[in-house]
N, C-alpha and C positions, 0 to 999 in steps of 0.2 A: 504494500500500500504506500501510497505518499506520505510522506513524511518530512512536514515543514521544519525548518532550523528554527533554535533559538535566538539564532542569531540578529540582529538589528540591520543586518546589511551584509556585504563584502567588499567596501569601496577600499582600494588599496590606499597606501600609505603614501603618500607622495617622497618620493627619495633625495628628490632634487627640488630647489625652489622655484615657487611657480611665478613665472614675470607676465607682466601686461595684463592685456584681453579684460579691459574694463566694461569696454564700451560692449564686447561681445554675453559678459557676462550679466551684463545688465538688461541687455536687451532677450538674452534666455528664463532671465528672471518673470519680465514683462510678459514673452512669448507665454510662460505656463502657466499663468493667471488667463488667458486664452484659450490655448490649444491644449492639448493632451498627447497632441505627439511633435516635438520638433528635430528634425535634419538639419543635423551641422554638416557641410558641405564643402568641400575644396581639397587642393590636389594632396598628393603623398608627400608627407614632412612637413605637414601646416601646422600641424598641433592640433589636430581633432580631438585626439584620443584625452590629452593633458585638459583640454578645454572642457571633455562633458565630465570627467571627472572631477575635475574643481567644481564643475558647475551641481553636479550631486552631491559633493558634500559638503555643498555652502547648503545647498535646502535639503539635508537629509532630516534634521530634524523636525521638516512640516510635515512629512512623512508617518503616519503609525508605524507601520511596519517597514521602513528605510529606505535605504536606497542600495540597487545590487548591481554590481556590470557585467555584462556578458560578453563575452570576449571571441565573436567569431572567425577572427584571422588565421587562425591552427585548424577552424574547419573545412574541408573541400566540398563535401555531398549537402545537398540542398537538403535532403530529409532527417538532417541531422540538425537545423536549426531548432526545433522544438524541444530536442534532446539538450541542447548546449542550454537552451533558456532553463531547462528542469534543473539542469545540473548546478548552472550559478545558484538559485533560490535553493538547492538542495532538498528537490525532490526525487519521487525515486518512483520509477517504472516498473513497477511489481506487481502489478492488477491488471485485470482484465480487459481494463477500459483502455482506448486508445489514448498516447499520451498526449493528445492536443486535448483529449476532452480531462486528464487528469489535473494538466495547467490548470487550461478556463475553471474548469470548478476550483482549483486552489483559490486562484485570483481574483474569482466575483468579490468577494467581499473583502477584500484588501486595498488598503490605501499603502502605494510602494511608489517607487519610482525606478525605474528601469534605463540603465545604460546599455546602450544595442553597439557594442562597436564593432568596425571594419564590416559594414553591410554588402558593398561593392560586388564581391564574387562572389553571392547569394542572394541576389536584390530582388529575384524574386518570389523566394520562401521566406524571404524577411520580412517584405513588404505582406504578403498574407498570412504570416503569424500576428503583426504588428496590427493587423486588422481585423483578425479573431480577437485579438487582448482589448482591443478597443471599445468594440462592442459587447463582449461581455463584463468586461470589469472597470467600472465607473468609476472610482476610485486611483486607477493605474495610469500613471502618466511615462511616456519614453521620451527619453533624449536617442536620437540615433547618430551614428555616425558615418561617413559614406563620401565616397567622390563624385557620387550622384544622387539627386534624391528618390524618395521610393516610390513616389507619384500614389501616395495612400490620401484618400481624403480626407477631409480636417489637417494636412500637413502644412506646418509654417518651415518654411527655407530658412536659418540664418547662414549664409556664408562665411566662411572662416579665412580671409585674410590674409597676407603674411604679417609680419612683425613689423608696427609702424617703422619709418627710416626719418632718420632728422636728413635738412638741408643743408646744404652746402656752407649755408653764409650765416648758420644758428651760431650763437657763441656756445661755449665750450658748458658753461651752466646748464642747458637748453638740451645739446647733444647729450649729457648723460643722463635727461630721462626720457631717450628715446627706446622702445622696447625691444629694437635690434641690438641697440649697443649693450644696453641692461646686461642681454643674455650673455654675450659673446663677453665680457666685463667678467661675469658672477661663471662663468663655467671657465674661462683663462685661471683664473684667478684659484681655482678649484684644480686645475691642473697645472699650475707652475708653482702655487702655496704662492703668489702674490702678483698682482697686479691690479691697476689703477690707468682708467683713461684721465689722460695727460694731455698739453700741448705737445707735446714731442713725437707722440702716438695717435694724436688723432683723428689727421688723417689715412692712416695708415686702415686704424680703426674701421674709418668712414666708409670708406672704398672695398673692405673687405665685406660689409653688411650688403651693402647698396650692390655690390657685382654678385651676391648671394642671392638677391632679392626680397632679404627679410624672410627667407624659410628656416623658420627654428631647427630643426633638423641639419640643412647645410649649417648653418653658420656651429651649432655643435659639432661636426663630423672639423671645422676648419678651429675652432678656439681650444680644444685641446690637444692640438699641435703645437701650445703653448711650453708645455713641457718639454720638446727637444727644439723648437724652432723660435726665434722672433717675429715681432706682430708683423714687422718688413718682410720678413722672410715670405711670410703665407700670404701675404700680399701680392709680393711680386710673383712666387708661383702659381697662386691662382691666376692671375691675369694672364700669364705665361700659357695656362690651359685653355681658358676660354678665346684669346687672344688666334691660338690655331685654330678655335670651331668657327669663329667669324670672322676670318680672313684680315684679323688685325682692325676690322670696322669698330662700331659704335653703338650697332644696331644690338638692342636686347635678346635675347636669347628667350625662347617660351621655357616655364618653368618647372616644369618635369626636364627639362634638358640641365636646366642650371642644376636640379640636386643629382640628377647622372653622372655631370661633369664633374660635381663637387666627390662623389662618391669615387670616383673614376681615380680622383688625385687621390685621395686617402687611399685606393688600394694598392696605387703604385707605389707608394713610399711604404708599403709592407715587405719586410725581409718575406723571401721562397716560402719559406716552411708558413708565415703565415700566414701567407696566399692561398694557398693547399689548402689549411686547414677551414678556412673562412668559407672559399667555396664548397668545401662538401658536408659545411653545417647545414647550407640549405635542404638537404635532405629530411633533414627534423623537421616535422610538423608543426610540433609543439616546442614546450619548454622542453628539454633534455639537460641530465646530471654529466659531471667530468667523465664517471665511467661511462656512459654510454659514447658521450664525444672521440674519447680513448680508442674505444673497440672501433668505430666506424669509423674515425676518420683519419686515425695516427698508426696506421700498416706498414707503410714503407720506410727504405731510409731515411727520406727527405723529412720524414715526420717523427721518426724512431724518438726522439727526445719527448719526455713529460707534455703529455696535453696541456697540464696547466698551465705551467712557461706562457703556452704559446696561447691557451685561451686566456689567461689574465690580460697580455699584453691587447689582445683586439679586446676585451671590457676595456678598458685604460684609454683606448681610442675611440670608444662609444660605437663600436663596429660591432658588438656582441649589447646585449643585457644582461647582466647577473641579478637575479631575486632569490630570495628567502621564501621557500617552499614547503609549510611543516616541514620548518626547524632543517629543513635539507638546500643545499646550495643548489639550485637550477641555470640557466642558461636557456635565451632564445635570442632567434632575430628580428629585429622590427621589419614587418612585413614588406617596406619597399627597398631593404638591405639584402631578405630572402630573395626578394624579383632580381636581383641584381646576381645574386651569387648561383641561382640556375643556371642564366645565361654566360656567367663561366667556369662552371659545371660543364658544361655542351660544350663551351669552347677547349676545354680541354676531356675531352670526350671520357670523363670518367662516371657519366648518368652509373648506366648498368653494372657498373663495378663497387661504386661507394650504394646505388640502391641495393643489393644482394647481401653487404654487408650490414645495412639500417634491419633489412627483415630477419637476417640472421642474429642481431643481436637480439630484439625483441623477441623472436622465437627460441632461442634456446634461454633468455633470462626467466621466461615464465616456466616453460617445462621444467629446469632446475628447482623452481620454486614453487609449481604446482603440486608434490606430496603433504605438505605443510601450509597449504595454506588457507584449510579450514581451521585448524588450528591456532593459526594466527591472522585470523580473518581482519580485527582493523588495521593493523601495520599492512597486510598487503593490499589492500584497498585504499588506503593511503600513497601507495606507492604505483598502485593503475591508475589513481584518480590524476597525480603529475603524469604519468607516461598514454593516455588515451589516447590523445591525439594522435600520437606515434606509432600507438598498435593499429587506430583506424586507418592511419595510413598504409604500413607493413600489411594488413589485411586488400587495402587496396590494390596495393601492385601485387598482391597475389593471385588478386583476380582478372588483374589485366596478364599479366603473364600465362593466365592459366598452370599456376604452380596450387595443383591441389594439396598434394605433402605437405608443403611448409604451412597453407591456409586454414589445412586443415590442425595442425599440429599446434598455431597459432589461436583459432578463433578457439579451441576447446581447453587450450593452458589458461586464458580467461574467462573460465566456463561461469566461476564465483562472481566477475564483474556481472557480466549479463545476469545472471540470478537475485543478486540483492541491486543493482543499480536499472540494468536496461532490459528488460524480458524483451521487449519488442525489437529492441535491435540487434539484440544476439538472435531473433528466429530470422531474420535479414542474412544476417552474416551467416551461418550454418546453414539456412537454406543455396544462398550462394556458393558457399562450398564448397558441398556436399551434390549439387548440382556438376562441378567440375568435373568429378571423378572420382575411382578412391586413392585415400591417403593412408597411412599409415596403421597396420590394423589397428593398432589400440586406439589412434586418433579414430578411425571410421566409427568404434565402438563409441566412443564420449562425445563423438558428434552427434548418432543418433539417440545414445540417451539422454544428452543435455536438450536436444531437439522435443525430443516427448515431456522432460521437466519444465522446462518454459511452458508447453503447454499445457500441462498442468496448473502450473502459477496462474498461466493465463483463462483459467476456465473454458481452456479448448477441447472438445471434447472429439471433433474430426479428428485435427493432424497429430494426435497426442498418441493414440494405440498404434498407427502405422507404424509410428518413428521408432516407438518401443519395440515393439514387435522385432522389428530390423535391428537393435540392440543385444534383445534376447539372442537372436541369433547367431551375431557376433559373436557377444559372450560365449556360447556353446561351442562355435567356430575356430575361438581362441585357447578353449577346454580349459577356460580359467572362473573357477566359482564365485569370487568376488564381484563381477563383472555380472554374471548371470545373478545373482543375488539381489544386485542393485537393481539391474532391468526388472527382474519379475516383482518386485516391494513397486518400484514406480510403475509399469502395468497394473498394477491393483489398485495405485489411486488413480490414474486415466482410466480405468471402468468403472469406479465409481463414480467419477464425473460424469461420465456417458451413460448414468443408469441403469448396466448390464453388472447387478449385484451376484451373478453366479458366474460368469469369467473372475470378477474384482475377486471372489475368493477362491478360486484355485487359485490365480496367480499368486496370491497370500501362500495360500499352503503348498506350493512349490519352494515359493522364498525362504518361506522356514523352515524346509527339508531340506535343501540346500545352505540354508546358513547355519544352520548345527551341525557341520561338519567341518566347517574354518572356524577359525576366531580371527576376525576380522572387525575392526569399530562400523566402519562405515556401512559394509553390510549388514549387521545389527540393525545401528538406528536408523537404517531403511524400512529394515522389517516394523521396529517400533510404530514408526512415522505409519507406515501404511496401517498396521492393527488400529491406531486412533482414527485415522480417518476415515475408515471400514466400520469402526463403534458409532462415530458419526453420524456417517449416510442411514445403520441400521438402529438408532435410535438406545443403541448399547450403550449408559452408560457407566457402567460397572467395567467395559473394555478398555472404553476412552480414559477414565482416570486409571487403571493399571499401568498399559501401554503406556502411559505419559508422564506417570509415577517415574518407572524404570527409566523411560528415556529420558527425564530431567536430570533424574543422579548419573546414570552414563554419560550424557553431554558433559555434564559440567566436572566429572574427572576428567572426562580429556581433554576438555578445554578449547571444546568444540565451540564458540558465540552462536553461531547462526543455529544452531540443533537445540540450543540449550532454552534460545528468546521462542523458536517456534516450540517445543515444549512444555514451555511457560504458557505459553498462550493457550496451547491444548488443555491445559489443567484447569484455565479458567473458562473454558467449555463449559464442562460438566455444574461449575459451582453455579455458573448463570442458569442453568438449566433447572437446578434441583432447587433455586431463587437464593440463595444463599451469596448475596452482593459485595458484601463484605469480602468476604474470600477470593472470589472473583475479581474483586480491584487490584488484593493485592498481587494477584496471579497477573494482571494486564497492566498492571501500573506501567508508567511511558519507563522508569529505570529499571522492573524486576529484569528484564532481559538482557541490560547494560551492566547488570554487577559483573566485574570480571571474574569468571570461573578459574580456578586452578588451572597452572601453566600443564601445556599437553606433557607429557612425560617422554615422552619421545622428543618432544623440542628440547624439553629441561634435558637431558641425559647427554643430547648430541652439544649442545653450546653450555654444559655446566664444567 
C-alpha cells in the first residue's frame, strides 16, 4: 500500500550561495497566488533548477504538507514519470490500483507544493501527469522546470534569464552588484581562498561575464579556474576560443553555443586520464558512488591510478557534482555536462565498451548481494533507492541489445525493489525480459516467480497462476526443492485470489511435503504466508492466528523486516475479526513492523 513520509518535504540543502533572481523570484511568488502551475523556462545552464528550489523553500512553509522536488533528469522512459513523482513524496506501489490513481488519491486532499524539474525529454508525460495533479488535487500547486513549456492549461510562462550584466561605463560601486559579477566574485573567491573585484581586475572581470552571456553555469565552469589560472589568464583564453568560432568578429554567439564553447575550454585544459574519465561518467544515469565510477570507468592504463584523484579533481572544476546521499558520498553530472560527455563518448568510440561495463557492474553488484538481502532489507533498499536510475538504465540496454542473460539476471537480483517499492514496474520489466528469451536457469526461475508474486500483490488473478505454474516447473527442472517450495506456497495464494479454493490447497499440501524435507527459512515462511492466507479466504480463524503466531517468531529470529511487518499485520486479522480492537492496533500500529528484529544470524556470523 502507499505509504506517505513523515517527512515535511525533501527540498535539498542549498551547498553553495544562492545570488540574484529577485525580480524572478518575486514574480513566482505573484504567479502562485494565481496559477497552480508555473514553467520556468530557458536554455541549459540558466539556473532553472537553483531558481525553483529557492523559490520552494522560500514558500514551503504556506504549504501543510511542504514542498518536495522531483528530479527527472536521470529519467529516460516516459512511463516512468509517475513513478519518479511517487518516489520523491515516498510513496510506494504495492497495490492493486494503478499508480497514477494511487498519486491522485494520495494528493486530493493535500496542500504541497511540487518541484517538477528537467521536464524537457519527457514533456509529454509530464505535461499529462501535471494535468491529472491538477485536476484532482486543489490544494497542489507545481513549479516546473523545462526549456520549453508544457502547453498544460492554466500555465503561467516565467522565463528565466541569464544573470543580469553591468555596463560598460557603471562605476566600480555599481558593477559589484551586478548578478554576473556576484557569482563569478563569490565562487573565484571559493576556489582560490581569496578574491575581491578591484580596479585592476575589473575589466578583466567585465569581459569574462559579458562574452559568457550571464549563464550561471558558464561563468562557474570559467571562475574556478581561479585556482590555477589568473582572472587575465581566463580572459584572454576565453576570447582566444570564441574568437576562432566567429572569425575574430563581434557578432554574438546564440547561447547554447556560448556554454559548449565554454564547456569545450574546461575540457581541454583536463590532463588525459581526466578526459577519459569525465567522458565515460556519462554513462551513469543517475547519481553513482567512487566504487561504481572505479569499476566502469578506470580499466585501462590510462586510468589505472585511484578514481578519486581523478574524480575529486573534475568536482574541484565543477565538471562533476558530489552530494551527500544517506550519509554515502555520491556523484552525478548536470544534465547539459552529460549531453556533452556522450558526444565524446562517440567520438572516441568507447559507447559499447564503457556501456557493457555500466551493466556488468550493476548486474553482478546485486547478484552478490541478493542472498542477504531480505535480511537486510532497509540498508539494501537504501542502496537501490541511490542506484535506480542506473539499474533502469543497465535494464534498458539490455533490452535494446537483446541480452536476455544479463536482463534477466539483473531485473530479478532486484526482485525486493519491485516488491516493496514498484509492483507495476517490475511486471514491465520481467514481462520484457522474459519476453527476450531464456536467461539463466535460476534467473528464468525468479523471473517467473517474482512475475506470479507481483501478481499476487497486485490482486491479479489472470497473469498470476501462469507465471507460477512456469516457476513450479522450473523448480522441478532444476531438481532443486527450495525453489519448488517457494513456487507451490505462492500458487496457493494466486488460487486463492482467483477463487479456485481446491487447486489453492493442494498447492498448500504439496508445499508442505516438500518443505519438510529441507530446512530452509525462506521456504518455510512461504509455506507460513500461504496457511494464513488460505485461513483467510476460508474464514479459519484459528489457522490464520497459528500460521502467523509461528511466522512472527521465525521472521523476527532471522531478521527477516519484510516477513516479520507482513506477519504482524496477519495477527491483526484475526483480533479485528473476533472485535477485539485493542489488540488489533497494536498488531497494525504504523511502528509494530519497524521494530528492528534481531540481526539475521547468518549476516551476524559472516561480518562478526
Amino acid at each position: 500500500m502507499a505509504r506517505p513520509s513523515r517527512r515535511p518535504g525533501n527540498l535539498p540543502a542549498e551547498t553553495t550561495s544562492f545570488v540574484g533572481r529577485r525580480r524572478e523570484l518575486t514574480e513566482l511568488r505573484q504567479k502562485l497566488t494565481q496559477a497552480r502551475l508555473i514553467s520556468l523556462v530557458g536554455p541549459g545552464g540558466v539556473g532553472k533548477t537553483r531558481l525553483a528550489i529557492r523559490a520552494a523553500r522560500d514558500l514551503n512553509r504556506a504549504f501543510r504538507d511542504g514542498g518536495w522536488l522531483v528530479e527527472l533528469a536521470d529519467i529516460r522512459d516516459q512511463t516512468l514519470v509517475t513513478s519518479a513523482v511517487m518516489s520523491a513524496l515516498d510513496l510506494r506501489d504495492q497495490a492493486g490500483a494503478k499508480p497514477l490513481d494511487l498519486l491522485l488519491n494520495y494528493l486530493k486532499d493535500k496542500e504541497l507544493l511540487i518541484a517538477l524539474d528537467n521536464c524537457e525529454h519527457l514533456l509529454e508525460a509530464a505535461a499529462q501527469l501535471v494535468s491529472h495533479i491538477l485536476r484532482a488535487a486543489p490544494g497542489v500547486r507545481v513549479i516546473a522546470t523545462s526549456r520549453e513549456p508544457l502547453a498544460v492549461t492554466g500555465e503561467f510562462v516565467v522565463p528565466v534569464p541569464p544573470l543580469q550584466l553591468p555596463n560598460a561605463d557603471e562605476p566600480l560601486a555599481q558593477v559589484r552588484q551586478s548578478e554576473a559579477i556576484i557569482l563569478f566574485a563569490e565562487r573565484a573567491a571559493a576556489a582560490s581562498g581569496r578574491f575581491e573585484l578591484e580596479a585592476s581586475n575589473r575589466e578583466a572581470v567585465v569581459d569574462i561575464c559579458r562574452r559568457l552571456d550571464g549563464l550561471p553555469l558558464a561563468i562557474e565552469l570559467a571562475a574556478v579556474r581561479m585556482r590555477v589560472l589568473a582572472v587575465d589568464q581566463i580572459r584572454d583564453r576565453l576570447n582566444d576560443r570564441f574568437s576562432l568560432l566567429i572569425g575574430g568578429g563581434h557578432a554574438a554567439l546564440p547561447r547554447h553555443q556560448t556554454l559548449r564553447t565554454t564547456i569545450d575550454w574546461s575540457y581541454d585544459l583536463l590532463s588525459d586520464p581526466e578526459r577519459i574519465l569525465f567522458r565515460r561518467l556519462c554513462v551513469f544515469a543517475g547519481r553513482f558512488t567512487l566504487e561504481a565510477a572505479q569499476y566502469v570507468c578506470a580499466f585501462d592504463d590510462e586510468t589505472a591510478e585511484p578514481a578519486l584523484d581523478r574524480l575529486g579533481s573534475l568536482v574541484e572544476k565543477s565538471l562533476v557534482i558530489k552530494e551527500d546521499t544517506t550519509g554515502v558520498a555520491t556523484y552525478r553530472l548536470h544534465e547539459t555536462m552529460r549531453e556533452y560527455a556522450v558526444l565524446k563518448l562517440r567520438d572516441a568510440g568507447e559507447v559499447d565498451l564503457v556501456g557493457d561495463r555500466f551493466i556488468e557492474y550493476y548486474r553482478s553488484t546485486y547478484l552478490v548481494a541478493l542472498p542477504d538481502a531480505r535480511y537486510r532489507l532497509p540498508e539494501w533498499l537504501e542502496s537501490l533507492d541511490r542506484d535506480i536510475d542506473n539499474v533502469r538504465a543497465a535494464l534498458g540496454h539490455c533490452l535494446t541489445d537483446r541480452d536476455a542473460i544479463r536482463g534477466l539476471d539483473l531485473a530479478t537480483a532486484v526482485g525486493w525493489y519491485w516488491i516493496t517499492r514498484a509492483t507495476t514496474e517490475g511486471v514491465r520489466w520481467l514481462d520484457a525480459m522474459l519476453e527476450l528469451g531464456p536467461g539463466n536457469p535460476e534467473a528464468q526461475f525468479w523471473a517467473y516467480f517474482l512475475r506470479g508474486f507481483l501478481a499476487v500483490l497486485k490482486a491479479d488473478p489472470i497473469s498470476g497462476p501462469p507465471a507460477l505454474a512456469r516457476a513450479v516447473a522450473t523448480g522441478r527442472k532444476l531438481a532443486d526443492p527450495k525453489f519448488v517450495s517457494q513456487a507451490l506456497s505462492m500458487s496457493a495464494n494466486a488460487a486463492n485470489l482467483a477463487g479456485d479454493r481446491e487447486a489453492a490447497l493442494r498447492y498448500l499440501v504439496d508445499a508442505e511435503v516438500v518443505t519438510e524435507e529441507i530446512d530452509d527459512y525462506p521456504a518455510r515462511i512461504s509455506v507460513l504466508q500461504a496457511r494464513v492466507l488460505h485461513g483467510f479466504f476460508g474464514g479459519d480463524i484459528d489457522a490464520v492466528a497459528k500460521a502467523a503466531t509461528e511466522g512472527e517468531r521465525l521472521s523476527r529470529e532471522m531478521g527477516d523486516a519484510y516477513s516479520h511487518e507482513m506477519m504482524l499485520l496477519n495477527l491483526g486479522g484475526p483480533a479485528l475479526m473476533m472485535g477485539e480492537f485493542d489488540r488489533a492496533k497494536s498488531r497494525n500500529h504504523p511502528d509494530a513492523g519497524r521494530r528492528k528484529p534481531p540481526p539475521n544470524p547468518r549476516a551476524a556470523a559472516r561480518t562478526g
